[in-house]
Backbone as a chain_set.jsonl record, in Angstrom:
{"seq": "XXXXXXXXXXXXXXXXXXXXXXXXXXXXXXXXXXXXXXXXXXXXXXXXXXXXXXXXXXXXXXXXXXXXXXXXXXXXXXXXXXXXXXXXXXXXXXXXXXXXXXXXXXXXXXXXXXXXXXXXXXXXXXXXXXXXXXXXXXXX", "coords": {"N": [[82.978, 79.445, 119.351], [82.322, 81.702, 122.377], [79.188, 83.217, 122.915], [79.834, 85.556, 124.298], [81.921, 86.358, 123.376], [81.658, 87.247, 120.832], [79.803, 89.004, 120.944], [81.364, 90.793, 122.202], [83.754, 91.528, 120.389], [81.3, 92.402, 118.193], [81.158, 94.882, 119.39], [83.267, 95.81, 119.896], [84.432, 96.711, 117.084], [82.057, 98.21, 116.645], [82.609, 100.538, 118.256], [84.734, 101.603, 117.111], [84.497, 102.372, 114.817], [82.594, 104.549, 115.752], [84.406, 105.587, 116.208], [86.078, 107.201, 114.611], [84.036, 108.474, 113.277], [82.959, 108.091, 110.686], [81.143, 107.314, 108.159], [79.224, 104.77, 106.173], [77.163, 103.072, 103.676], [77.451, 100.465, 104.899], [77.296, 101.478, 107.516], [79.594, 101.592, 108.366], [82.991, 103.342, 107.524], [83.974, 104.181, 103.799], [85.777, 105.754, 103.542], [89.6, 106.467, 104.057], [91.659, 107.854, 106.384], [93.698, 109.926, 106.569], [97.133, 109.421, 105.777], [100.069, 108.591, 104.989], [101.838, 107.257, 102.13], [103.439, 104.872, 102.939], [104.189, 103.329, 105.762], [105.956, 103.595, 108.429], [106.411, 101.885, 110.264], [104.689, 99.525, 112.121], [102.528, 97.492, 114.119], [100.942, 94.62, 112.639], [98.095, 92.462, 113.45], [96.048, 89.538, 113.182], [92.399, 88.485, 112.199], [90.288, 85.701, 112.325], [88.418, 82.752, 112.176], [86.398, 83.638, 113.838], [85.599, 85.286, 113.627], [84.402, 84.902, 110.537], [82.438, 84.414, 107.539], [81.071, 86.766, 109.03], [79.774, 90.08, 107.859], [81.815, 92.662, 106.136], [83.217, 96.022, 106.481], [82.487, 96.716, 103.578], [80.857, 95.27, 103.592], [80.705, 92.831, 102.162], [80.845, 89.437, 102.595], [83.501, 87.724, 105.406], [86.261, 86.161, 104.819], [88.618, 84.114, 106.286], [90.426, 83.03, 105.177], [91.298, 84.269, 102.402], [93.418, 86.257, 101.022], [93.207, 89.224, 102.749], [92.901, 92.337, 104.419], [92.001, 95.151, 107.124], [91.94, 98.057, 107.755], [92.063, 101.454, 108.351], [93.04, 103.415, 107.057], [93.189, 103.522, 104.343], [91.904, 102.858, 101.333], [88.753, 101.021, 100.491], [89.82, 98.011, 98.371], [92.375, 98.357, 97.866], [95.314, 97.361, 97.119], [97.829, 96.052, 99.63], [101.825, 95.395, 100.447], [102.708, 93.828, 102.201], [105.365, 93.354, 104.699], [106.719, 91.939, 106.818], [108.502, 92.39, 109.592], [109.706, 91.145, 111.332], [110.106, 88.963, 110.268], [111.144, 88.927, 107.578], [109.012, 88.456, 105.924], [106.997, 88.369, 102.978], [103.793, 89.807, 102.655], [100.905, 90.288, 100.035], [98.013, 91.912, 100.235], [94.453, 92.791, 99.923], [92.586, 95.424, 100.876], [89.724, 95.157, 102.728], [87.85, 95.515, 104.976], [87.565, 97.74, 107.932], [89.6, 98.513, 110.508], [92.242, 98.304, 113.095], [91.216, 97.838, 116.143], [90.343, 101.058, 118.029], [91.885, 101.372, 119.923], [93.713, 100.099, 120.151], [94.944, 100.615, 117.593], [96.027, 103.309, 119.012], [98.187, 102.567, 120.393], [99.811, 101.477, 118.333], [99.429, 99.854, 116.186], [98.462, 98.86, 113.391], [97.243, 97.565, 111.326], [94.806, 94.799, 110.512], [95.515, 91.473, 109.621], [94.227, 88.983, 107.617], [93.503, 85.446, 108.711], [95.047, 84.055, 106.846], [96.534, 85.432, 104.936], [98.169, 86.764, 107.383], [99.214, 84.059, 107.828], [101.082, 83.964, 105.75], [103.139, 85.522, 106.206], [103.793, 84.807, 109.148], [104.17, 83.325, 111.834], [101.192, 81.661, 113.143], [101.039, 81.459, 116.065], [102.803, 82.945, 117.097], [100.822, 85.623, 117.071], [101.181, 88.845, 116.97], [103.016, 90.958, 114.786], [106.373, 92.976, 113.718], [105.322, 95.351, 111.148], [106.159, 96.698, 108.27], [103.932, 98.871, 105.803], [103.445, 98.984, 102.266], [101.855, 100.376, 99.33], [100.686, 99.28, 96.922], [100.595, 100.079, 93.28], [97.587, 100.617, 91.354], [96.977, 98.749, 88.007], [97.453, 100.447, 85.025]], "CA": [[83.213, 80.675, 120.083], [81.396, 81.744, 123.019], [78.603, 84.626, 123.086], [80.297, 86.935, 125.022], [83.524, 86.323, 123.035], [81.515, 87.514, 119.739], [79.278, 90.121, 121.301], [82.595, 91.835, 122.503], [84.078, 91.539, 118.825], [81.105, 93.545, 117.097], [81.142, 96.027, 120.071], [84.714, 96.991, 119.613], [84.162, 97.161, 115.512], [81.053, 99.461, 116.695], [83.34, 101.528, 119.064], [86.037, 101.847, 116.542], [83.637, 103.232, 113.468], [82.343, 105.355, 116.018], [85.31, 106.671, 117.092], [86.383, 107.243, 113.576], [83.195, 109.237, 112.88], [82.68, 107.706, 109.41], [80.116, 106.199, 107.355], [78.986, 104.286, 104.2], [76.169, 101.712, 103.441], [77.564, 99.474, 106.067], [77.362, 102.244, 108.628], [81.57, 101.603, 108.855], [83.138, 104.465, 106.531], [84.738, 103.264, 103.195], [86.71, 106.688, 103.901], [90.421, 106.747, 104.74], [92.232, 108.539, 107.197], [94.801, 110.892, 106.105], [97.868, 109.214, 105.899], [101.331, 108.558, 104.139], [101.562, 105.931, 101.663], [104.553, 103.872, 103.41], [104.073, 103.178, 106.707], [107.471, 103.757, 108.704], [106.632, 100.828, 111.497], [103.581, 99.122, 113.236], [102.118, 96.244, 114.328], [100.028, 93.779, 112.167], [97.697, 91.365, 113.428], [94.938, 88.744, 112.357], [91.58, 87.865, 112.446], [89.86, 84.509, 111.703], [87.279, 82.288, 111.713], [85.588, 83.767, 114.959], [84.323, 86.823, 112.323], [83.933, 84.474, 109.413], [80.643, 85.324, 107.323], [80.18, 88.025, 108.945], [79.637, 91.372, 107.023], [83.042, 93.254, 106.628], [82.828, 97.055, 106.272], [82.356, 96.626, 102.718], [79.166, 94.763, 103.102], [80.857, 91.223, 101.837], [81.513, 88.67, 104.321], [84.489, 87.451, 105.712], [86.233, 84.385, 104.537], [89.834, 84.447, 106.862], [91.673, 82.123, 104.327], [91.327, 85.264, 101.334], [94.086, 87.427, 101.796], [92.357, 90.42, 102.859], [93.164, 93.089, 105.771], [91.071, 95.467, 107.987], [93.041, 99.188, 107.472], [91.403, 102.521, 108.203], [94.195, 104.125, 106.23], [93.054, 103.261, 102.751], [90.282, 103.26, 100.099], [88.808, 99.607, 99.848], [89.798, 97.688, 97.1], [93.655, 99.17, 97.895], [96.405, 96.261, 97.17], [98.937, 96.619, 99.652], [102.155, 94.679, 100.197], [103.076, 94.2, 103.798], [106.291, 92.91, 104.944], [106.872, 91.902, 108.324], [109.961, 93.067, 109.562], [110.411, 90.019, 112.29], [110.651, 87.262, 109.8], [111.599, 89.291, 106.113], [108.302, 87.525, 104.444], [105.806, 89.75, 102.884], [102.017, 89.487, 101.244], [100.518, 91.061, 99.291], [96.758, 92.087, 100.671], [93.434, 93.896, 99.473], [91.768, 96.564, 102.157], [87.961, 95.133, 102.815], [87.538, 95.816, 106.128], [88.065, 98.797, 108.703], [90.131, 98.228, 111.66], [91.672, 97.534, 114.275], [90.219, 98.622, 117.292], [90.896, 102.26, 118.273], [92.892, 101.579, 121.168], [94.962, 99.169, 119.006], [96.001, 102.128, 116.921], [96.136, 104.594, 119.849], [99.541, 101.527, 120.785], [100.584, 101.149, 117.259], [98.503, 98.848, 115.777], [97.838, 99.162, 111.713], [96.436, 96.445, 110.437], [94.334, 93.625, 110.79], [95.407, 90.997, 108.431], [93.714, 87.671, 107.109], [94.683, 84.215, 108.474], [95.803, 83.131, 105.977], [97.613, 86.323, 104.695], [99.343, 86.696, 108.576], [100.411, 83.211, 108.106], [101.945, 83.855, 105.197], [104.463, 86.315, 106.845], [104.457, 85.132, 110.607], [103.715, 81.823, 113.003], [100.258, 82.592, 113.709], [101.294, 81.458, 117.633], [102.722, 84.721, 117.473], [99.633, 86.889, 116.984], [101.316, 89.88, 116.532], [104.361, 91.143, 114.007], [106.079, 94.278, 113.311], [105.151, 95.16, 109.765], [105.908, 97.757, 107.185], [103.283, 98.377, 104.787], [103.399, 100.213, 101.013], [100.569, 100.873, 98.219], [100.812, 98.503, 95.207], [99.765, 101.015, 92.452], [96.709, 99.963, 90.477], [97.897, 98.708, 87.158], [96.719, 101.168, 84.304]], "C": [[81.966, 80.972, 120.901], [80.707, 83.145, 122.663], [78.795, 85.766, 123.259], [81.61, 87.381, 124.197], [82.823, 87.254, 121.342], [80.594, 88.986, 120.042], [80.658, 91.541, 121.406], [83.216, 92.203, 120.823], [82.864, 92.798, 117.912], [81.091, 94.689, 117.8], [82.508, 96.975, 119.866], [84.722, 97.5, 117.641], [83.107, 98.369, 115.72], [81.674, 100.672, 117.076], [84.506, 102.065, 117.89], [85.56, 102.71, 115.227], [83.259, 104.367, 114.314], [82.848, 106.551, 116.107], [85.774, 107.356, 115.64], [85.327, 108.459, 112.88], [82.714, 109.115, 111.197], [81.665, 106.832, 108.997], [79.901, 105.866, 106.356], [77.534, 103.503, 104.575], [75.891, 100.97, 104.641], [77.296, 99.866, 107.324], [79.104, 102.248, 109.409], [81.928, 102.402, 107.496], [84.172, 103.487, 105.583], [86.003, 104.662, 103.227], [88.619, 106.681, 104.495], [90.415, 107.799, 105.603], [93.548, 109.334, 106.451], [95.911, 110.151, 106.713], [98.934, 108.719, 105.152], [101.243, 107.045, 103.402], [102.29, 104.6, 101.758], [104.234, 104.333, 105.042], [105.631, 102.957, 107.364], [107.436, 102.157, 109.603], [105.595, 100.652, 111.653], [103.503, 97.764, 113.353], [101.244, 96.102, 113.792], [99.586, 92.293, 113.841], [96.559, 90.234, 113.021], [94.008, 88.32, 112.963], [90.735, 86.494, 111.754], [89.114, 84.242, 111.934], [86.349, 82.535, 112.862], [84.987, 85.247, 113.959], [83.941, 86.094, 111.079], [82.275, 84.153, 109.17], [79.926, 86.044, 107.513], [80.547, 89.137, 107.959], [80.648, 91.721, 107.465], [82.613, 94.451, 106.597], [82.647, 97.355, 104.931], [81.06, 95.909, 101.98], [79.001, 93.286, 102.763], [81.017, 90.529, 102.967], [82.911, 88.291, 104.485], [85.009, 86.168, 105.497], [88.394, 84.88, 105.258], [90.678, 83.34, 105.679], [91.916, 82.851, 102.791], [92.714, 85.771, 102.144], [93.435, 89.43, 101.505], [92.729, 91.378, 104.079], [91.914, 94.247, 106.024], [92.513, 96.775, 107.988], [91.757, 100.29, 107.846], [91.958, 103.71, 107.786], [94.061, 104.267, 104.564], [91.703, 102.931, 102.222], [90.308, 101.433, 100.091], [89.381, 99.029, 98.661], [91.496, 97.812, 97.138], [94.388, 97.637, 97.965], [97.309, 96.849, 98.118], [100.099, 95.364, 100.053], [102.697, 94.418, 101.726], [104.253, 93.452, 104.622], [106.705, 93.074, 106.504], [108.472, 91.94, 108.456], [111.031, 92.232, 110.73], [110.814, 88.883, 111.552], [111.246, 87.43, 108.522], [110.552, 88.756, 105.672], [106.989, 88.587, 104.473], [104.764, 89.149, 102.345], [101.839, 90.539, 100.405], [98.82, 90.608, 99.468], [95.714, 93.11, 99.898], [92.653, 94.354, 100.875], [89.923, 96.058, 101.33], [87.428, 95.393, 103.95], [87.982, 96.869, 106.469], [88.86, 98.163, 109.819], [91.505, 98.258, 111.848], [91.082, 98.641, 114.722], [90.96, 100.159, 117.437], [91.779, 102.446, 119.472], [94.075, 100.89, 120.735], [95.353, 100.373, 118.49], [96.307, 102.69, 117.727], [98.009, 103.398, 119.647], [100.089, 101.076, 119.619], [100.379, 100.065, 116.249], [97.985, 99.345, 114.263], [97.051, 98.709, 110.935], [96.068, 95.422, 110.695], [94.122, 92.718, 109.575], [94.363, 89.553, 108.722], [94.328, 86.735, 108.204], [95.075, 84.213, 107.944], [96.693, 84.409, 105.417], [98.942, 87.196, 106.205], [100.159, 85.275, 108.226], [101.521, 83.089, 107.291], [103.578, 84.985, 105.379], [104.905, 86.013, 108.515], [103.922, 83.842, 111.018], [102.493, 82.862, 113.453], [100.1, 82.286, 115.339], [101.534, 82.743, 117.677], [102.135, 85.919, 117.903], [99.498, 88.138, 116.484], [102.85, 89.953, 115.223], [104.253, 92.754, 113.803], [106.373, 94.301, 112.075], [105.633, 96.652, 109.234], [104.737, 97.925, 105.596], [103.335, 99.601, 103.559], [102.096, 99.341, 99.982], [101.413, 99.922, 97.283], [99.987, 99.275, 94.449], [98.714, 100.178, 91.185], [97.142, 99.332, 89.34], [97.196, 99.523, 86.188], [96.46, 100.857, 83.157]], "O": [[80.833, 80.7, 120.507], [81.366, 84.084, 122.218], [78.298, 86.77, 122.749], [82.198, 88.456, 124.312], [83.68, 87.912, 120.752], [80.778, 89.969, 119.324], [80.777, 92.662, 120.913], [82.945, 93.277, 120.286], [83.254, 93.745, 117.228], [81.015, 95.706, 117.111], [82.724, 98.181, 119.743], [85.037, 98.612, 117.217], [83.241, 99.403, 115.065], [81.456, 101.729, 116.484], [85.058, 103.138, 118.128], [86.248, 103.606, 114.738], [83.533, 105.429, 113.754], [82.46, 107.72, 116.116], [85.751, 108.566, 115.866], [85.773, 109.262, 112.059], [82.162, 110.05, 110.619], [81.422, 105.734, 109.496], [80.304, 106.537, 105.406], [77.021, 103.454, 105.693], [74.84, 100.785, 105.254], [77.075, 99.06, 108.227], [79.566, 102.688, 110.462], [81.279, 102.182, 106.473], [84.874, 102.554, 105.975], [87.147, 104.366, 102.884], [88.68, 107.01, 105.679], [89.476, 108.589, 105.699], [94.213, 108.683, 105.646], [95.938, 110.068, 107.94], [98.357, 108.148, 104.227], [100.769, 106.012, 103.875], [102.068, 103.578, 101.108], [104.079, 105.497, 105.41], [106.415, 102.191, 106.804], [108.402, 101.396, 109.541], [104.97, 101.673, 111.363], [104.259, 96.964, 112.803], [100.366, 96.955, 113.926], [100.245, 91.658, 114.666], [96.32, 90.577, 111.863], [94.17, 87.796, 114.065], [90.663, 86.46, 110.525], [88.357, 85.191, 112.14], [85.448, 81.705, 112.982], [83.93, 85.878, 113.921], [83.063, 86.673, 110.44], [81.347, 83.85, 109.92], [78.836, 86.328, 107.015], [81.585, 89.061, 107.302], [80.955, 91.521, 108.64], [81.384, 94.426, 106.678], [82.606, 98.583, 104.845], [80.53, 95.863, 100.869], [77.991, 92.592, 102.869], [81.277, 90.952, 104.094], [83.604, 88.604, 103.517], [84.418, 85.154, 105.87], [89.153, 85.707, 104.752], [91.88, 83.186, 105.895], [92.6, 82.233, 101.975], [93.002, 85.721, 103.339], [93.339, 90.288, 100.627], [92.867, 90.599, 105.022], [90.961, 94.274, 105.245], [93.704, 96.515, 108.162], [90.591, 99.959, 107.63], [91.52, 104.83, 108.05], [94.716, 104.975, 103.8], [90.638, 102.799, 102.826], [91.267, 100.702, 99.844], [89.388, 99.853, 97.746], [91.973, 97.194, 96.186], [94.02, 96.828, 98.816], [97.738, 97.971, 97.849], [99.582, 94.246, 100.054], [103.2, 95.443, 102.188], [103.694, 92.741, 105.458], [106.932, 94.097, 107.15], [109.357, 91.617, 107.663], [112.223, 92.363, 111.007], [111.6, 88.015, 111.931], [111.863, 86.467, 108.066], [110.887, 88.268, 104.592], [106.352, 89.22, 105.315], [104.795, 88.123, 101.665], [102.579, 91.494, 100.17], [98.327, 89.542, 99.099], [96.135, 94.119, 99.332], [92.237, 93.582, 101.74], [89.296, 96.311, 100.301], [86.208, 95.532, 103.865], [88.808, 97.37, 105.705], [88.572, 96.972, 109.942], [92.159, 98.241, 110.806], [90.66, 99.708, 114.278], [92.078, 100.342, 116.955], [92.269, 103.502, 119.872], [95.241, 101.181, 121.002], [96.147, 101.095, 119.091], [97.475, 102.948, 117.435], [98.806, 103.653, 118.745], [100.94, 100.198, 119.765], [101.287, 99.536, 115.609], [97.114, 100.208, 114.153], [96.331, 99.219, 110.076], [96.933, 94.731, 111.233], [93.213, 92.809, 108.75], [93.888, 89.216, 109.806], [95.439, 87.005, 108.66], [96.215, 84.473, 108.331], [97.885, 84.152, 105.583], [99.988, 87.835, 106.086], [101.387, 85.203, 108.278], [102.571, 82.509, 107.567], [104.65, 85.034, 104.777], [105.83, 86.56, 109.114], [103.076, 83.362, 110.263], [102.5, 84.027, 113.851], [99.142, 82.793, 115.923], [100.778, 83.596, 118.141], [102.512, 86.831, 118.639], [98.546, 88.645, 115.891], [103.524, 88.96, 114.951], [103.3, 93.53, 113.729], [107.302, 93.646, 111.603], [105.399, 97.654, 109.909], [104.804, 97.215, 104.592], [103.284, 100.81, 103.786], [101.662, 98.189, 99.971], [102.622, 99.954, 97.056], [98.784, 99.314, 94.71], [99.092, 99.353, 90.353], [98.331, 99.19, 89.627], [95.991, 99.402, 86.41], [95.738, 101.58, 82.47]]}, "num_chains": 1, "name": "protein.A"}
């Protein structure tokens, strides 16, 4: 990946915490957003090995073949199960990251999953899918 292609990448993660007004450790908030615990509709999509090793908002790095997503809807650590609604095939993901970008959400944009947890619900030619996503409750 080129320079400019990765510079742009932590600028929109910068722009998107900013916009968010949240913080932790990482300086990206481990804070949700106020919101319902079933998601009626949006679009998922995925990031990979052009962020791998870097620091997520959680402080760990990034390994795109975990299944892991990028949510600013939920408390790290949050299982959720996410079923794409173009192909019927679902995952089941943990929230370590923040994201997407804030203009991505402004257009409907929810989640930024894993490789490897997009491919397991969509052709990652695709890029995008529309997903539904619900809370897997801790187990007690």
């Amino acid at each position: 990946m080129n320079n400019a292609r990765l510079a742009l990448i932590i600028l929109s993660i910068t722009a998107a915490a900013n916009y968010f007004s949240m913080t932790s450790a990482t300086g990206i908030s481990a804070e949700p957003l106020d919101f319902p615990e079933k998601f009626e509709t949006g679009i998922a999509s995925y990031y990979s090995y052009e962020c791998a090793k870097s620091p997520m908002a959680n402080g760990k790095p990034f390994d795109p073949e975990k299944r892991t997503c990028a949510s600013w809807f939920y408390d790290f650590g949050t299982t959720l199960s996410v079923l794409s609604l173009d192909t019927g095939r679902s995952t089941r993901v943990v929230v370590t990251d923040r994201g997407p970008n804030k203009r991505l959400v402004k257009k409907g944009r929810v989640i930024d999953l894993s490789k490897r947890a997009f491919e397991d619900i969509c052709d990652l030619e695709k890029g995008l899918t529309r997903v539904e996503i619900t809370v897997i409750p801790a187990a007690e």
